[in-house]
N, C-alpha and C positions, 0 to 999 in steps of 0.2 A: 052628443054635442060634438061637432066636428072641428077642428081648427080651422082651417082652410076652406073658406066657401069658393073660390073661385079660383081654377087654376092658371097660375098666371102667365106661364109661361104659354100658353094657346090661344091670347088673346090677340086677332088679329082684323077686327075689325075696320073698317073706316068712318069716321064721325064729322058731321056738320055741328056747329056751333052758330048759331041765327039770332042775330038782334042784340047781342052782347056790346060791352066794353072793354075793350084790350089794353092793357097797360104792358106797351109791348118791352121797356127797356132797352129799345133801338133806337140809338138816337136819328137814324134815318125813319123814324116814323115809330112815334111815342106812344100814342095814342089812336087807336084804330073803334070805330062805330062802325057796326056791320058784322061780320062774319068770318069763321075759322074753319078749315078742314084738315082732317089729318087722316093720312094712310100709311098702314104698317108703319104705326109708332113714329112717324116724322110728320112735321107740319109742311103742308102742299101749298096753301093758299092764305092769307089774310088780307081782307081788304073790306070795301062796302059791301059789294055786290056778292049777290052767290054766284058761284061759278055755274053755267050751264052746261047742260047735256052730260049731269054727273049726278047717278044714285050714291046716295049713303047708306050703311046699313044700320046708324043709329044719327037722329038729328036731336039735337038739344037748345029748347027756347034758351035765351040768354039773358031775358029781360027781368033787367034788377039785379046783375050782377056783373061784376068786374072782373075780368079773366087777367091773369099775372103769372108769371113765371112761380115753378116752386119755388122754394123757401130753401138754402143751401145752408147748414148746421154745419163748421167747421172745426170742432172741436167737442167731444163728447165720449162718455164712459157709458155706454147704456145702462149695461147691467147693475152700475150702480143706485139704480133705482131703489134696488132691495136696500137702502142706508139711508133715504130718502128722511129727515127731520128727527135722523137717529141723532145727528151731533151737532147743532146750531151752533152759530155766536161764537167759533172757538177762532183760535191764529192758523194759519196751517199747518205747520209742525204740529202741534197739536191735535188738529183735528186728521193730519196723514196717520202719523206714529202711534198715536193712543185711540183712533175712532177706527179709522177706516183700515188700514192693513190687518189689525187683529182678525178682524171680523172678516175682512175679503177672504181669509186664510180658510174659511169654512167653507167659500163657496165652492159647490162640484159642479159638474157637468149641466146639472139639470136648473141650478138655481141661476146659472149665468141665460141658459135658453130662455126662462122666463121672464127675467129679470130686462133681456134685450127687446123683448117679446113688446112686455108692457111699455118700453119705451117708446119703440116704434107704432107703437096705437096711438101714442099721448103727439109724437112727431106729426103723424098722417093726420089728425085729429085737430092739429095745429098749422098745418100748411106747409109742411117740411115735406122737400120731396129727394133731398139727398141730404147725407150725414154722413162726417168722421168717427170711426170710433176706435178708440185707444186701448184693449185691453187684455184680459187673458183667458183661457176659453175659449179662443176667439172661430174654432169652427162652429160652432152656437151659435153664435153670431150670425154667422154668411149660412148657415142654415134660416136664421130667423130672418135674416134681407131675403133669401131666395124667393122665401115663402110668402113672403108678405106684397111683394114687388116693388118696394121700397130702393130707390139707390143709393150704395153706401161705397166710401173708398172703408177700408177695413186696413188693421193693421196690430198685430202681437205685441205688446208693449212689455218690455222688458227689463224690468230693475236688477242689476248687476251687483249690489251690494253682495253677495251669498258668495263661496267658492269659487274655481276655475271650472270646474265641472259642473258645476250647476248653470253656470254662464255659456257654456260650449250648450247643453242642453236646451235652455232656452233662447238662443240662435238658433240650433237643430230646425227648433219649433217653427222658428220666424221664417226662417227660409222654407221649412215645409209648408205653410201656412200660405206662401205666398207662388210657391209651386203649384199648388191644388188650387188655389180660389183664384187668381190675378185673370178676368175677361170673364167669369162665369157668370151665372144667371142671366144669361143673355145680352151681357157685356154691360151690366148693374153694378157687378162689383169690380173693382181695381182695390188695390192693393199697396201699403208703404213700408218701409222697415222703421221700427222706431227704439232709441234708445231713451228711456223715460225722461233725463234728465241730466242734467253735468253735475247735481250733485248724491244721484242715485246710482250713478255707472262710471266706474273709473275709465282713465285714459285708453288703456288698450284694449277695453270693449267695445268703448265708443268707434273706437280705428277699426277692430272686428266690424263691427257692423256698417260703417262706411262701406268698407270693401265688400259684403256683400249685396248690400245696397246695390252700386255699382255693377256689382256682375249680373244680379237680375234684372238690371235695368230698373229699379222701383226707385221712387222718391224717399226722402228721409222728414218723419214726423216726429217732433219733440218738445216738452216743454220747458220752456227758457225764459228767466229772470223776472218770473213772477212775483219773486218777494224783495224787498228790500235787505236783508236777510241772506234769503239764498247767495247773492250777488257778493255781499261782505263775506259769506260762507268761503266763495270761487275764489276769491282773490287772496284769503288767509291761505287755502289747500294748494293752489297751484298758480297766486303769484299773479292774476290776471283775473278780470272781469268775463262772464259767461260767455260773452261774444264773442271775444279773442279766441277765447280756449276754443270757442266750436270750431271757428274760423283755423286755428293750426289742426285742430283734428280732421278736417277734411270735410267737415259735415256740410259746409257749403258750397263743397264744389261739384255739386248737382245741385237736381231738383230739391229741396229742402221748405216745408213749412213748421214754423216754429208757431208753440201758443202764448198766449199772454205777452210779452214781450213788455212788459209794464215798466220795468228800470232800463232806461237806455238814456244813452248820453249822445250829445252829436256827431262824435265819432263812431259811434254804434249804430245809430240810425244812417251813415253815409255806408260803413259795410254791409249793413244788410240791401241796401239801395244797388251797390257795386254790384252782389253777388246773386239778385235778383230773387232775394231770399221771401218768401210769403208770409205771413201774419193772420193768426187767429184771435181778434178781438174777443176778449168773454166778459165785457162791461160787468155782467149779473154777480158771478162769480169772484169776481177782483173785488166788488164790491163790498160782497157778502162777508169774504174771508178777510174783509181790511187787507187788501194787497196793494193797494194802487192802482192809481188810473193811469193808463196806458198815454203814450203822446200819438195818438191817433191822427190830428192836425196836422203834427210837424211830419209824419211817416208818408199820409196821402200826399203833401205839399211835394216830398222827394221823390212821386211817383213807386211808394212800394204799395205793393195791393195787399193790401188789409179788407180781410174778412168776417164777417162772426160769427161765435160760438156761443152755443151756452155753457159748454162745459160740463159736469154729471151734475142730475137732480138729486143729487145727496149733497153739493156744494150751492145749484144755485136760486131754488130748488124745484124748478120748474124747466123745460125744456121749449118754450113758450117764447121763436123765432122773435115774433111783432115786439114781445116785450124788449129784446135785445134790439130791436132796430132804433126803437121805443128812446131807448136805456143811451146808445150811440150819438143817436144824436142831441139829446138832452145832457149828459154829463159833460161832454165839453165843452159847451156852452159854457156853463156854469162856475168850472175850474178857470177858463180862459176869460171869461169876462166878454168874450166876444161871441156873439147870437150869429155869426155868421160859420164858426168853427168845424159844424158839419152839418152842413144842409140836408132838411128831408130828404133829398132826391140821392142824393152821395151815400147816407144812411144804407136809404133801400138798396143800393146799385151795390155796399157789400155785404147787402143777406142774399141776393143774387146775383150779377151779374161778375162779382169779383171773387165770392165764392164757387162759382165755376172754375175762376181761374186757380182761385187757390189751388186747385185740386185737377191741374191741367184740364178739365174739361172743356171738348172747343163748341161740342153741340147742345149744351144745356144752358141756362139762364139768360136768355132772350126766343121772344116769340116770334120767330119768326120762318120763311117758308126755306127747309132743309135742314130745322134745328128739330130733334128730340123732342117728343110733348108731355114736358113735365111740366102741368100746370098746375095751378088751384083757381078756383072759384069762390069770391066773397059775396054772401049776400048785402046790397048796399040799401034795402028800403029801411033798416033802422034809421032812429033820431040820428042817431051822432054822423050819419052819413049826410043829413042836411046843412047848408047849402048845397045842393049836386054840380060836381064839375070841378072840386078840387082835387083829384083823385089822389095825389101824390100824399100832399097835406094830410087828406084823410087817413090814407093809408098805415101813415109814419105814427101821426098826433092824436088818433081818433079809432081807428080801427083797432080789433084785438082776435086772438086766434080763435073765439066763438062764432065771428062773422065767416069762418069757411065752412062751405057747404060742397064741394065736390075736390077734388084729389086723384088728377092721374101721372101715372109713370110711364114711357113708352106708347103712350096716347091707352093706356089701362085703366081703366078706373079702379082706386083704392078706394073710395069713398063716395059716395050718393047721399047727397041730401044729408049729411050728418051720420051715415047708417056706413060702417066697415063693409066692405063687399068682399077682402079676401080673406081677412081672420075674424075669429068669432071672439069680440073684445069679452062677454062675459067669460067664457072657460079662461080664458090669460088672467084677468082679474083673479077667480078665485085657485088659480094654481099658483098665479105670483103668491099671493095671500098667504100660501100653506108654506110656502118655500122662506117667507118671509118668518113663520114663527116657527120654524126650527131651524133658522140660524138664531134670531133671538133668545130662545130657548135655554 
């Protein structure tokens, strides 16, 4: 049984796409009937008509299905998979300190490959065609994106709680991590530095890792003020609410995306707006763990780009993009009392089009001609797809991640018809399996 059925890095075809619907996320032209081509991995053409006096070496009927940008996942622990319905219902103190770090502490080398493995089937499977992920192990990782041809920005996550030298250690790591993988898999993966938390990593690690931030040129990923808690936690330690503190430590004076961002105050949300700071929405998650609901309204109102995450399938516990879009624009609604709070359309635009930017990407989450072809395909002849022609509506209210049938990356296919094309999901299945009961063990 092979892992890899398709090697991905040699995929250089050119494809016709005929008779299809495009939900293109440009707002110069939303909605395209007709036709898609792409050559070496960029989109050439969209419009009615097929282009003439042009062979393809692969053409795909379209009819009955809704072609769309991937799915851009901004926040995520892959390997956490292996902890997946280990520890329900809990606060998160609780469920970080007594669930989850005991047990991370088991994982080796090989449960983390698996563990990232099985996620990215469950990603590609669901319509996600780029993902953050936050962890440790993380050459595993960017082995298990290589392989898969899945895009991922990647990045060593680092809790600073432990000594000086264990701290220097794992910076070593991060900057080694980010020397070897930043442009590889044929410029699939990039790369962040991240310090876990403001109340995981004291001050002058945090400043450690700035500065090296800055000297590689990488962005800074972390997560910030997810609990109400945490936040009372910052301002007992060091006199200031999580925002300030990042804000004197330097953290936003680059590229920076923070996650959750769920306790902020007006003053909080005009700094991260100043500082042009990103935002990882993980509705599921927040939810799960009773952390609160993010001001996602008031953030988009001040033009900060707010993206979303699921965040790991051991918090939320599904990695299941639509439901998070799902999740976005139904929860504030509901807190705000106003049905206008986030429109299907604004939803969608940040599982893609804002998740790009989270994540500086300039050539992914719109289709259109010299963008990247990282698309998905949804079957639209089920029920819930009728009336036909609300595409968006459907999409948001109606659709869910069973409706995807195709899946490429750099105009690749990951997926046919429901069938993996480059990893063999049953050996991932049953090696996660094995990995999974001797950590439980």
């Amino acid at each position: 049984m092979s892992l890899i059925r398709v090697e991905v890095g040699k995929w250089m075809k050119s494809m016709l796409i005929r008779d299809g619907i495009f939900l293109t996320m440009d707002p110069a032209q939303p909605v395209v009937e007709g036709c898609m081509t792409v050559e070496n991995g960029r989109i050439t053409f969209i419009g009615q008509n097929v282009p003439e006096d042009k062979t393809f070496a692969e053409v795909i009927d379209g009819k009955n299905r809704l072609f769309m940008p991937g799915l851009i996942n901004t926040h995520n622990h892959a390997a956490m998979s292996l902890l997946r319905g280990y520890a329900d219902d809990l606060a998160l103190k609780v469920w970080l300190e007594e669930k989850m770090w005991p047990n991370e502490a088991k994982f080796t080398d090989e449960d983390v490959r698996w563990g990232a493995l099985l996620s990215i089937v469950e990603m590609i499977k669901s319509g996600t065609t780029c993902f953050v992920d936050m962890y440790d192990h993380m050459d595993e990782v960017a082995g298990a994106v290589e392989m898969s041809g899945i895009r991922a920005c990647l990045t060593r996550g680092m809790i600073g709680l432990g000594g000086e030298d264990e701290q220097r250690a794992k910076l070593a790591e991060a900057r080694a991590f980010v020397e070897n993988w930043h442009g590889q898999a044929d410029g699939r993966i990039t790369t962040m530095m991240s310090p876990h938390a403001p109340y995981t990593c004291p001050p002058a690690f945090i400043r450690q890792i700035v500065e090296t931030a800055r000297e590689l040129n990488v962005p800074i990923h972390t997560h910030m003020s997810e609990t109400a808690s945490e936040v009372e936690w910052n301002v007992k330690e060091y006199g200031k609410r999580p925002v300030e503190h990042l804000l004197e430590l330097g953290v936003f004076d680059g590229p920076c995306l923070v996650a959750h961002a769920v306790h902020l105050n007006n003053e909080e949300i005009d700094i991260l707006r100043e500082h042009d700071v990103k935002v990882s929405h993980n509705p599921g998650s927040n939810l799960k763990l009773a952390s609160g609901i993010a001001r996602v309204p008031d953030m988009l109102q001040k033009g900060i780009t707010v993206s979303i995450g699921t965040d790991s399938s051991a918090s939320n516990n599904n990695l299941d993009m639509f439901e998070e879009i799902r999740l976005a624009a139904l929860i504030h609604k509901g807190v705000s009392g106003d049905p206008t709070a986030v429109p299907a359309e604004q939803a969608l635009r940040m599982g893609t089009v804002m998740g790009a930017e989270a994540l500086w990407l300039e050539d992914v989450g719109i289709l259109k001609p010299g963008m990247k072809a990282d698309l998905i395909a949804l079957d639209m002849s089920e029920a819930h797809w009728y009336p036909s022609g609300h595409y968006i509506s459907h999409l948001v209210y109606a659709a869910s991640a069973r409706d995807v049938t195709d899946v490429w990356v750099d105009g690749r296919p990951l997926m046919r018809n429901r069938e993996l094309v480059t990893l063999d999901e049953e050996r991932i299945k049953w090696e996660f399996q094995k990995r999974f009961e001797r950590i439980m063990a």
